[in-house]
Structures are given as C-alpha cells and as structure tokens.
MMTF fields as JSON, N, C-alpha, C and O atoms, coordinates in Angstrom:
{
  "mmtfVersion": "1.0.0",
  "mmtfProducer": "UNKNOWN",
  "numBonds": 315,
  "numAtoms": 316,
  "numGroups": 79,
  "numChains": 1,
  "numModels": 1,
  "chainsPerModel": [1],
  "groupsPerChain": [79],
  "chainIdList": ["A"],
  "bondAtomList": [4, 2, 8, 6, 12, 10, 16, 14, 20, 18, 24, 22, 28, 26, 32, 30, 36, 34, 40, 38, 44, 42, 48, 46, 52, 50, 56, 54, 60, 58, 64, 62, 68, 66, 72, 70, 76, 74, 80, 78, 84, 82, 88, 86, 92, 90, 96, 94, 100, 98, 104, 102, 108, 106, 112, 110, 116, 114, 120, 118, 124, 122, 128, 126, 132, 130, 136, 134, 140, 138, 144, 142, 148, 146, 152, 150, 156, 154, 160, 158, 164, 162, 168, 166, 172, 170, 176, 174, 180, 178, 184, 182, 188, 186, 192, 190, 196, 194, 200, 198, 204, 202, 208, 206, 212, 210, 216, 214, 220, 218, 224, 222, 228, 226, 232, 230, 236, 234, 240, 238, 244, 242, 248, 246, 252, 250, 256, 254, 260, 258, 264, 262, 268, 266, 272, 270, 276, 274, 280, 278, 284, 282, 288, 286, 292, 290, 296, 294, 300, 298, 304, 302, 308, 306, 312, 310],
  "bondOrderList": [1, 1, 1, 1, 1, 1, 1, 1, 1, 1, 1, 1, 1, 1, 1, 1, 1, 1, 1, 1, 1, 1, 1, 1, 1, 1, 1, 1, 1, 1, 1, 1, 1, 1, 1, 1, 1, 1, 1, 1, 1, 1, 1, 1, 1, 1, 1, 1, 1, 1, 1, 1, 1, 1, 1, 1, 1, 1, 1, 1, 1, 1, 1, 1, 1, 1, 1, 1, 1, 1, 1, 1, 1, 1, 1, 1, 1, 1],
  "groupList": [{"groupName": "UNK", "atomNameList": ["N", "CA", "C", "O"], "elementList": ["N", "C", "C", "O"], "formalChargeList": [0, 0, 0, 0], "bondAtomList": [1, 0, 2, 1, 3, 2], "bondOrderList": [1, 1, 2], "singleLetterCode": "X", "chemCompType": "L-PEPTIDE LINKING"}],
  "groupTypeList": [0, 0, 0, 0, 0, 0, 0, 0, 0, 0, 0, 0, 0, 0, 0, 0, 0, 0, 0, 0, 0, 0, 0, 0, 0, 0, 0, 0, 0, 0, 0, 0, 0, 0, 0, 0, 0, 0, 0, 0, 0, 0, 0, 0, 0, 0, 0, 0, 0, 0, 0, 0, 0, 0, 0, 0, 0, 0, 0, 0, 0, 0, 0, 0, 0, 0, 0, 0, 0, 0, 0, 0, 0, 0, 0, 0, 0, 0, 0],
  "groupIdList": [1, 2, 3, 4, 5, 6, 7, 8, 9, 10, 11, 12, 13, 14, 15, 16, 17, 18, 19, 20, 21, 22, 23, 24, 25, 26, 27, 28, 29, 30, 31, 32, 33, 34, 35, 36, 37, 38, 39, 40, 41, 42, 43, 44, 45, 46, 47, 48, 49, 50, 51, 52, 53, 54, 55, 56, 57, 58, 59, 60, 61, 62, 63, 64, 65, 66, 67, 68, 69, 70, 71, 72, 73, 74, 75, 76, 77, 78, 79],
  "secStructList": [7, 3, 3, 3, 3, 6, 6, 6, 6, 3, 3, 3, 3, 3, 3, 7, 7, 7, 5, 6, 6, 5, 7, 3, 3, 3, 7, 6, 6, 1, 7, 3, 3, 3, 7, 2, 2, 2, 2, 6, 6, 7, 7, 3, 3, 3, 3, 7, 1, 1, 1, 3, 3, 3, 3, 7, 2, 2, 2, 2, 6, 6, 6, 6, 5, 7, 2, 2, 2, 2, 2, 2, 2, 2, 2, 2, 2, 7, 7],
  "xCoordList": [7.844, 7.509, 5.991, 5.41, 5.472, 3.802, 3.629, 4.539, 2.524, 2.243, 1.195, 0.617, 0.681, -0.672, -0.721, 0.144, -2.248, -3.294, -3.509, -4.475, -2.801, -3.152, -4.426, -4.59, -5.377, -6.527, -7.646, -8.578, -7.189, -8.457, -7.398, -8.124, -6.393, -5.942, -5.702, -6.215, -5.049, -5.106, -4.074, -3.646, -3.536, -2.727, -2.981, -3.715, -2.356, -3.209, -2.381, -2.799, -0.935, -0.032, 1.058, 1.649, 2.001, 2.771, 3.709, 3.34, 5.068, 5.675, 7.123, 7.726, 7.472, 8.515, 10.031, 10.158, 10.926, 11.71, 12.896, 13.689, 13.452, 14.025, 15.575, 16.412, 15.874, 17.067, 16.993, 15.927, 17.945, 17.808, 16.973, 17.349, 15.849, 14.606, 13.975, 13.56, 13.949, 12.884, 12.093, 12.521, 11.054, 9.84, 8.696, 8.422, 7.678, 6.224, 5.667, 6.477, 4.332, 3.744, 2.02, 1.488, 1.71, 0.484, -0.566, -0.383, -1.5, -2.99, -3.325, -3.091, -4.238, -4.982, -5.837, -6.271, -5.911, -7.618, -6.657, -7.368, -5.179, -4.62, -4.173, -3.568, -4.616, -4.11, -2.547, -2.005, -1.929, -0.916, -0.681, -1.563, 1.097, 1.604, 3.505, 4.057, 4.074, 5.662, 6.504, 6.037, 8.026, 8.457, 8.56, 8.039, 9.052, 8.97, 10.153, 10.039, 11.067, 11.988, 11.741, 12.257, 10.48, 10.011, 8.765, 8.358, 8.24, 7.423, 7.445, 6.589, 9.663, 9.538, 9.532, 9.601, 9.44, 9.074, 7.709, 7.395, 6.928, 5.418, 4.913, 5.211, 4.38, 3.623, 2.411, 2.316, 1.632, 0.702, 0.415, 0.212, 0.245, -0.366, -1.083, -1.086, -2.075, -3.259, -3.845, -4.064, -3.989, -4.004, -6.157, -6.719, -6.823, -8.31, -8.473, -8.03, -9.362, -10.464, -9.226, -9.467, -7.844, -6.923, -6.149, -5.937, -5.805, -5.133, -4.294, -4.948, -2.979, -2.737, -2.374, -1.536, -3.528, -3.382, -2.582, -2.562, -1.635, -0.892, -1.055, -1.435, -0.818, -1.041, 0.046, 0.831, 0.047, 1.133, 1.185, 0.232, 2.263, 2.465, 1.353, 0.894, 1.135, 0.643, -1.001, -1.664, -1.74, -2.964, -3.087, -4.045, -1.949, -2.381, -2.366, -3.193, -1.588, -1.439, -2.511, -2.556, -3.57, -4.503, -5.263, -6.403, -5.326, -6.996, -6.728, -7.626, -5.212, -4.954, -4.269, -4.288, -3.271, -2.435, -3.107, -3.696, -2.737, -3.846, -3.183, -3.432, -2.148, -0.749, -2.122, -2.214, -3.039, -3.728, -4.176, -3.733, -5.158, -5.312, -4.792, -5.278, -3.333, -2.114, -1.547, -1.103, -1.726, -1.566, -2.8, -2.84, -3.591, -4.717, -4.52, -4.591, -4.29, -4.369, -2.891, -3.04, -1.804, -0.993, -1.139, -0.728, -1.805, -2.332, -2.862, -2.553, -3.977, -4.724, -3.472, -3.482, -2.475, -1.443, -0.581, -0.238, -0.158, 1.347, 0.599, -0.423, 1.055, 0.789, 1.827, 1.421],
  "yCoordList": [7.689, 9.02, 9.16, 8.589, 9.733, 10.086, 11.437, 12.259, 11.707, 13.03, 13.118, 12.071, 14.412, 14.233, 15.63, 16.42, 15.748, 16.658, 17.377, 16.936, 18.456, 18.329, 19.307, 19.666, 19.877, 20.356, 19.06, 19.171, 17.792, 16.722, 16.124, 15.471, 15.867, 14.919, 14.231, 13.243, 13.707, 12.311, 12.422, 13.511, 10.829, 10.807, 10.692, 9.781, 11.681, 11.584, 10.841, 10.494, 10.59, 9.769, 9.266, 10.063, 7.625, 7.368, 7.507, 7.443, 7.722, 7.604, 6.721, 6.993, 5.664, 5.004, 4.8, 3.928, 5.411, 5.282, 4.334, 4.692, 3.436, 2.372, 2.501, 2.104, 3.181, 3.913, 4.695, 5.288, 4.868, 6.212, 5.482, 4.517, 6.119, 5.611, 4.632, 3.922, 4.698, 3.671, 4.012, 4.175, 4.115, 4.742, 4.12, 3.135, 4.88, 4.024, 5.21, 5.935, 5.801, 6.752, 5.602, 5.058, 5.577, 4.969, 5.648, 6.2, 5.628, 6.649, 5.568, 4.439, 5.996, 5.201, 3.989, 2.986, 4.543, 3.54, 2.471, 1.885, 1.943, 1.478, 1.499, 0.611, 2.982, 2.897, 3.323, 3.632, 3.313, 3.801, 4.26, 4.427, 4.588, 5.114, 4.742, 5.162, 4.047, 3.415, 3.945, 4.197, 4.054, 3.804, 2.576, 1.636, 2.334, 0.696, -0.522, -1.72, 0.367, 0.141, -0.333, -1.362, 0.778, 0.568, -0.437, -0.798, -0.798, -1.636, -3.035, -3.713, -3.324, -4.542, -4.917, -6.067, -3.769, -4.294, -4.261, -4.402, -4.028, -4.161, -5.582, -6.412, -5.995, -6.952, -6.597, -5.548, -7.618, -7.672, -8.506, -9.512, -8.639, -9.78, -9.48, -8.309, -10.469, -9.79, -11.301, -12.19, -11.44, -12.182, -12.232, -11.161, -13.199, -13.334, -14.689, -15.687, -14.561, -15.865, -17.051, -18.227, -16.662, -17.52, -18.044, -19.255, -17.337, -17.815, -16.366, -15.354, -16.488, -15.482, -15.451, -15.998, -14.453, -14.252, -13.414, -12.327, -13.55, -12.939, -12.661, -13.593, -11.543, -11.03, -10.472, -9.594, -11.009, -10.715, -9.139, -8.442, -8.645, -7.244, -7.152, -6.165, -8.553, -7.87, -7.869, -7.148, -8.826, -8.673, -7.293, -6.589, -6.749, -5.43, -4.545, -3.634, -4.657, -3.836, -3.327, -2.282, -4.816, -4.419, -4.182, -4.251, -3.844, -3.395, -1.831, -1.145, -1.615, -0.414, 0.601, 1.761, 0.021, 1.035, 2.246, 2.4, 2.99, 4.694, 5.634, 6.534, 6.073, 7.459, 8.58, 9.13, 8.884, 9.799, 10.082, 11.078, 9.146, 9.431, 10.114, 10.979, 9.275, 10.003, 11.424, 12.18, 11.656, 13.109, 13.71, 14.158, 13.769, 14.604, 15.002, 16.102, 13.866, 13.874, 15.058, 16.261, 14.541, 15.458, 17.118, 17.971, 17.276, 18.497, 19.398, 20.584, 18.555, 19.531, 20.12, 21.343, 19.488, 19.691, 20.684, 21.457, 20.718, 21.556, 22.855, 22.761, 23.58, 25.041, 26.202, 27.345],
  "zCoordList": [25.838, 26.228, 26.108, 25.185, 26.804, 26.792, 26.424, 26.541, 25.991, 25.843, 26.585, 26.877, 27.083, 28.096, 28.462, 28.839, 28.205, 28.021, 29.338, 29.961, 29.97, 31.346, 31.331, 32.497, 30.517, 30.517, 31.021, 31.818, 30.248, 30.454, 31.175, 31.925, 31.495, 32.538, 31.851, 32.377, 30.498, 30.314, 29.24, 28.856, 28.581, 27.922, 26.562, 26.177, 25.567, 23.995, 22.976, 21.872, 23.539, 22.879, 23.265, 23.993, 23.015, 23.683, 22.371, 21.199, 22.89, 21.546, 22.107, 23.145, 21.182, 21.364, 20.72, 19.86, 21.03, 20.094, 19.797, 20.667, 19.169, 19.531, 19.32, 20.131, 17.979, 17.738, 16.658, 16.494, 15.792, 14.813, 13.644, 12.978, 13.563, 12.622, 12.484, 11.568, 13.846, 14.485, 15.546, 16.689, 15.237, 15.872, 15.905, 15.219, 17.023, 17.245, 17.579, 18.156, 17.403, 18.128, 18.206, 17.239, 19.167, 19.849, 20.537, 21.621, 20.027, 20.601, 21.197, 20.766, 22.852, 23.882, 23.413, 23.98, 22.004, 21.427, 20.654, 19.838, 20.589, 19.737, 18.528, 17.928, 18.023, 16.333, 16.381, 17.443, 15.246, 15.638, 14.394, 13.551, 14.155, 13.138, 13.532, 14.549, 12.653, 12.826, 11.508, 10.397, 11.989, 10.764, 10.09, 10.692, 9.078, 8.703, 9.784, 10.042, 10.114, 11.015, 12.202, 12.638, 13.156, 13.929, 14.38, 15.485, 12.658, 12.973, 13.632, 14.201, 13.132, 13.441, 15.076, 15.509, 15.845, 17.229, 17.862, 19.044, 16.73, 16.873, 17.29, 16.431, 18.13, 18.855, 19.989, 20.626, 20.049, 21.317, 21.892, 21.211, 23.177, 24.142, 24.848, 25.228, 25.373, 26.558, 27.125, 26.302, 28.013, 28.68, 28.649, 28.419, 28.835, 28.443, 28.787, 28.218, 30.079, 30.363, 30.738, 30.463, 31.402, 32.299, 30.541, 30.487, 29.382, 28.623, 27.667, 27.417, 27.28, 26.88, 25.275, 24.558, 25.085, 23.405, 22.86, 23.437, 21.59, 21.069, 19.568, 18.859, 19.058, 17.817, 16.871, 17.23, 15.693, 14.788, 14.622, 14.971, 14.108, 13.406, 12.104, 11.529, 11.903, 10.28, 10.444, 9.699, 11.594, 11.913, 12.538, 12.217, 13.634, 14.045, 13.088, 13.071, 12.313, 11.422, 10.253, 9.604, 10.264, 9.124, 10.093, 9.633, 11.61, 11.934, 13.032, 13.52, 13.173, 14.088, 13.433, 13.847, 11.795, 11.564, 10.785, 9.715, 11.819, 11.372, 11.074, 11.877, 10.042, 10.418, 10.567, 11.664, 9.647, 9.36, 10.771, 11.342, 11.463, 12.929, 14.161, 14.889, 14.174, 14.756, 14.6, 15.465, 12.748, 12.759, 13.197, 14.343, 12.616, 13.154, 14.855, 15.404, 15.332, 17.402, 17.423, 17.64, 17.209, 16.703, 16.573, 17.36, 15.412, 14.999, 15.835, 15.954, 16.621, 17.921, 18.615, 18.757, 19.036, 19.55, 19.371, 20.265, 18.124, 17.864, 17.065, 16.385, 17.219, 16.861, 16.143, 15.932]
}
C-alpha cells in the first residue's frame, strides 16, 4: 500500500503487510520500521555496473532501520 501526499505529488510511505503481525512500513529514502515478524522478509537487490548486488537483513538493518523516522513522517500525517 502507498501513502501519497497529493499536495506535493509524491509518495511519503509504502507499507507492506505479509500476514497477522507482520509488517514493513518504508520511507522513499530507505529507512524503515518492521515488526520482528516482518523483518524476516526484509532483503535487497540492485543491480550496478552489469552485476547484481544483494544485502542481508542485518546489514540493512544497521544502516536504514529508523522506527523514530517513520513515526515522525507518520505524525505530519495523522491528526
């Protein structure tokens, strides 16, 4: 599911849900915020210079996982 800003046009959060308490919410810039449940479908790949790189849960995890971030983006939001 996306959330999106239709003042700026754009999307301020994706949120994923996998089943009952299991969750992902994802800001554009990559940080995120999971349940522990949801983390275990945390992964990344990206393809760079004709080779494709992939990244553990626990490397993303020490350089994107942000809950505080997520709420804050959140916050602007709900009223």
């Amino acid at each position: 599911m996306q959330f999106w800003d239709h003042e700026k046009g754009e999307t301020f959060l994706y949120r994923y849900a996998f089943g009952p308490g299991a969750w992902l919410d994802l800001l554009p810039d990559g940080r995120f915020d999971a349940s522990p449940v949801g983390m275990r479908y945390l992964c990344y790949a990206e393809r760079a210079s004709g080779t494709l790189n992939s990244y553990t849960a626990e490397e993303l995890v020490k350089e994107f996982y942000d809950p505080k971030a997520v709420q804050e983006v959140l916050e602007k939001y709900v009223k």
